[in-house]
N, C-alpha and C positions, 0 to 999 in steps of 0.2 A: 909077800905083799907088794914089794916094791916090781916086782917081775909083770904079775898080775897087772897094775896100776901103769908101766910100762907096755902091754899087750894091751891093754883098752887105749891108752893114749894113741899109739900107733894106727889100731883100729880105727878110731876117729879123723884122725889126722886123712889115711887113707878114704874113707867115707867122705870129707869134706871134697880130698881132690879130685873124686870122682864124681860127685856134685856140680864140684864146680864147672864140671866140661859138659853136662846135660844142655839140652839145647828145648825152647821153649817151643811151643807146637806154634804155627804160622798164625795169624789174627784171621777172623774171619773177614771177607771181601767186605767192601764198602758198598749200602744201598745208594741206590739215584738218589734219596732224599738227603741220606745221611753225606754223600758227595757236595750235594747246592749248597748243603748250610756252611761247610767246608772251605766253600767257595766264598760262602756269601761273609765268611766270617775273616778271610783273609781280605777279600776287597775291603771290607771295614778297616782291617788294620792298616792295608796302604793308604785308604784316604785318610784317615787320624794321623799315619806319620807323616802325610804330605803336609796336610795344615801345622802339624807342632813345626817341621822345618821350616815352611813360610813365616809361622809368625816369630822364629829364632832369629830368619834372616830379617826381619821387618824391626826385631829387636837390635840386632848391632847396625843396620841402615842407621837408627835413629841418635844409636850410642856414638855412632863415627861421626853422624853432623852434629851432636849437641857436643863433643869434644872437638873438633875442630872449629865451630863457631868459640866457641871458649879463646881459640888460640889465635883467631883471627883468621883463617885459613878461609879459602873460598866464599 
């Protein structure tokens, strides 16, 4: 029993490592249409992280003069 139960374990074990080196077949090409949206969805994300950094920086602009007015500074 325990030979057995050693032979399938092995078995498995071996099954796994040869699974694990399989290699996935290539994604099919991207259409023209399905490339713009791609495009159009990346420009989206730069102009969103351009405005959250502006208004970051607009936020510590205002945090440096409202603590420096505090302390007398400029």
């Amino acid at each position: 029993m325990k030979k057995a139960l050693a032979v399938l374990l092995a078995g498995a074990l071996m099954g796994a490592l040869a699974a694990s080196y399989a290699k996935l077949p290539a994604p099919p090409p991207k259409t023209e249409a399905q490339k713009k949206a791609d495009a159009d969805k990346e420009a989206a994300t730069k102009a969103k992280d351009a405005a959250d950094l502006a208004k970051a920086q607009d936020r510590a602009v205002a945090n440096y003069k409202h603590n420096m007015a505090g302390k007398g500074g400029k």
